[in-house]
C-alpha positions in Angstrom: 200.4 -90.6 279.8 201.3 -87.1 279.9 201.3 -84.5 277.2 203.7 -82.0 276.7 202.5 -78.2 275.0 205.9 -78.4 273.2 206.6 -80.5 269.9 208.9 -83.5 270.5 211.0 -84.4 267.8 210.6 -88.6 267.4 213.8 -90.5 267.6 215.4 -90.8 263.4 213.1 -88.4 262.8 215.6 -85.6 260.3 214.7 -82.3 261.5 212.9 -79.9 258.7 215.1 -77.5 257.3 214.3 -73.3 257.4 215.2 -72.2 254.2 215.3 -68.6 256.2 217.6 -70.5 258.3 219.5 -71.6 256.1 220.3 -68.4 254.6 221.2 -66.5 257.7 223.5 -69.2 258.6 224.9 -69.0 254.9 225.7 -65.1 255.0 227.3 -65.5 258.7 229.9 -67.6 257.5 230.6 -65.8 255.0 230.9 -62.4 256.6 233.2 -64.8 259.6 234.9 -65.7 256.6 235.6 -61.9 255.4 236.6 -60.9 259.1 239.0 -63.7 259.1 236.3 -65.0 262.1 238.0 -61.7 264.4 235.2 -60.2 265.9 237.0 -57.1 266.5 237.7 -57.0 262.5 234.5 -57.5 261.9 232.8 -55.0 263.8 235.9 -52.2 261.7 234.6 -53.6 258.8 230.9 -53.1 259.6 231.3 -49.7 260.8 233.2 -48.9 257.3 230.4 -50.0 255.4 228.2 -48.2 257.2 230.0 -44.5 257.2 230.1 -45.6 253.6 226.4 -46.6 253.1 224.6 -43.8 255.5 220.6 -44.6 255.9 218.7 -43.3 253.8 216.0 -42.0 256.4 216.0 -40.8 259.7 216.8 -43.3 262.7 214.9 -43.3 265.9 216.8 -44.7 268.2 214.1 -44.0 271.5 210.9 -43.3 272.4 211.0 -39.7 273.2 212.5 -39.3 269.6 209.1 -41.1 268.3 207.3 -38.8 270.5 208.4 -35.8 269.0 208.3 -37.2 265.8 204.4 -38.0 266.3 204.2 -34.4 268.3 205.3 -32.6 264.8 203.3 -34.5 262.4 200.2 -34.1 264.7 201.3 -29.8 264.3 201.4 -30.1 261.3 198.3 -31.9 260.2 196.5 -29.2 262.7 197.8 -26.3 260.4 197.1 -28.3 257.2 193.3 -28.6 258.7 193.3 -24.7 259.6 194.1 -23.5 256.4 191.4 -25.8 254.4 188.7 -24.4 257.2 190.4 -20.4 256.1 190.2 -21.2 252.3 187.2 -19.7 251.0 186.3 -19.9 247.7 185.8 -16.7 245.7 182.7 -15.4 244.0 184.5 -15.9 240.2 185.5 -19.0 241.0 181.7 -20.7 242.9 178.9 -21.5 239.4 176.4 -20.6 241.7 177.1 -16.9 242.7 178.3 -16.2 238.8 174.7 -15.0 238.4 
């Protein structure tokens, strides 16, 4: 007898439900619903919502734009670094040299 890697479902067997599933199945009918199931409706509908809803925070949309992103922070964090090295502290403010 051979084995198969992938599950087989057993004849009568009901099939499990996915209650993530189920939920995404739920909220595409209803937004086919909304559209009156016209894709082209749909997608003027979506693109409302979102001119109306912007994002909160910044989109990257490809890798260069992570890049330069990960380019700025690393600047920045350099500078940061540089100016804790420059900060001395001064003679009022050490106990030790108050003497």
């Amino acid at each position: 007898m051979e084995h198969s890697v992938f599950a087989t479902k057993k004849r009568n067997e009901p099939m499990k439900t996915n209650p993530i599933l189920e939920e995404v199945r739920r909220i595409k009918a209803q937004l086919a619903a909304e559209s009156g199931y016209d894709v082209d409706r749909f997608f003027e509908q979506l693109r409302a919502w979102s001119a109306a809803h912007p994002h909160p925070c910044r989109m990257i949309h490809t890798t260069e734009e992570v890049r330069q992103l990960v380019a700025a922070k690393e600047r920045e964090r350099g500078k940061e670094s540089a100016m804790t090295l420059n900060n001395k502290p001064s003679a009022s403010s050490d106990p030790a040299r108050q003497n």
